[in-house]
C-alpha positions as CSV (number, residue, x, y, z in Angstrom):
1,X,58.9,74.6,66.3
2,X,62.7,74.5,67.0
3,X,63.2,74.3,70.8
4,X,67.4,75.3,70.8
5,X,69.4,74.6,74.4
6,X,70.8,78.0,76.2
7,X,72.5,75.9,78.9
8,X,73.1,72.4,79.0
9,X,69.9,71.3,80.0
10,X,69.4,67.0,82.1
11,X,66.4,65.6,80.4
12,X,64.9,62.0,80.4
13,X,64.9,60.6,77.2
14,X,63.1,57.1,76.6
15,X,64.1,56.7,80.0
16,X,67.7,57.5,80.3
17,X,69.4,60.9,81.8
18,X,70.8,62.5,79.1
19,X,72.5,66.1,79.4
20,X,71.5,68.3,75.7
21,X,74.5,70.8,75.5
22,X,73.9,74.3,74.7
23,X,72.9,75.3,71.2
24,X,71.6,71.8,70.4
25,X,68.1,71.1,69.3
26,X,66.1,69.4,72.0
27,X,63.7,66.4,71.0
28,X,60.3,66.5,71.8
29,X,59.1,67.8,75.4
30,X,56.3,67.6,77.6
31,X,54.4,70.8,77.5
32,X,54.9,71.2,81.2
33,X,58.5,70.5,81.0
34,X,58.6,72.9,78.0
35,X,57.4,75.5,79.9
36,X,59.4,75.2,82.7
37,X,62.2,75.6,80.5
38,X,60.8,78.5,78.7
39,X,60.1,80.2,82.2
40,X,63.4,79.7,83.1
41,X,65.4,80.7,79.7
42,X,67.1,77.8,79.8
43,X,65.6,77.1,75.9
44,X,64.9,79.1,72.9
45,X,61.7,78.6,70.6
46,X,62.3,79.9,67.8
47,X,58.3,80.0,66.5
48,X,58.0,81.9,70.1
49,X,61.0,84.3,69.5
50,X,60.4,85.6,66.1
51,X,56.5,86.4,67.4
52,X,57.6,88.2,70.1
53,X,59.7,90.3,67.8
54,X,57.1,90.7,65.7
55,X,54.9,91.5,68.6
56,X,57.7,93.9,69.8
57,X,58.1,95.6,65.9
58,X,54.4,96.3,66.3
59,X,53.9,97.7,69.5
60,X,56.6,100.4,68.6
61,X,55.3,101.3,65.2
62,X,51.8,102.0,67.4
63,X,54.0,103.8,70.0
64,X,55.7,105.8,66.9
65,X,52.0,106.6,65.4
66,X,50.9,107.6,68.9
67,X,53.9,110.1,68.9
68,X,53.6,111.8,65.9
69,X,49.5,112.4,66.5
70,X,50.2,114.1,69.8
71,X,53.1,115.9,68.0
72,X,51.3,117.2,65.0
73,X,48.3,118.7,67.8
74,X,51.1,120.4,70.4
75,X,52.4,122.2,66.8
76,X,48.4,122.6,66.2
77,X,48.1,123.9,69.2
78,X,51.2,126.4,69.4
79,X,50.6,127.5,66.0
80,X,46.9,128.2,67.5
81,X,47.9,130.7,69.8
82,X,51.3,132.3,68.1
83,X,51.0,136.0,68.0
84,X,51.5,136.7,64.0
85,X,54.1,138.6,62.9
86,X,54.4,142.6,63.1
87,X,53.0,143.7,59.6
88,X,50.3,140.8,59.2
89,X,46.8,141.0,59.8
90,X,44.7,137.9,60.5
């Protein structure tokens, strides 16, 4: 799990102060510190990223699904109660 800087971010390391620029790789982190970071945006996971895409790429293909259904029953529906045409008998 890649954790990648957004902002320079002041961490101790063995330590020492030491300021991680932005778009580095941080070293390893406390899991509090971690998600303090996360909460704040200050860091990027990329493990946590490409699962909330994933998550994100799934929600809308149910969303899409969800569409379609209620689509294809409002045509049902309209169909259901269109007079026919002049000249055809049901």
């Amino acid at each position: 799990m890649t954790k990648i800087a957004l902002i320079p971010v002041a961490l101790m390391v063995d330590g020492q102060r030491k300021v991680i620029p932005a778009g580095a790789e941080l070293p390893a982190l406390l899991e509090h510190d971690e998600r303090a970071l996360l909460a704040a945006k200050a860091i990027s996971d990329d493990a946590a990223d490409a699962q909330a895409a994933q998550a994100r790429a799934d929600a809308a293909k149910a969303a899409n699904a969800e569409f379609q259904a209620a689509r294809k029953a409002a045509r049902q529906a309209q169909e259901s109660t269109a007079a026919a045409p002049a000249g055809k008998k049901n």
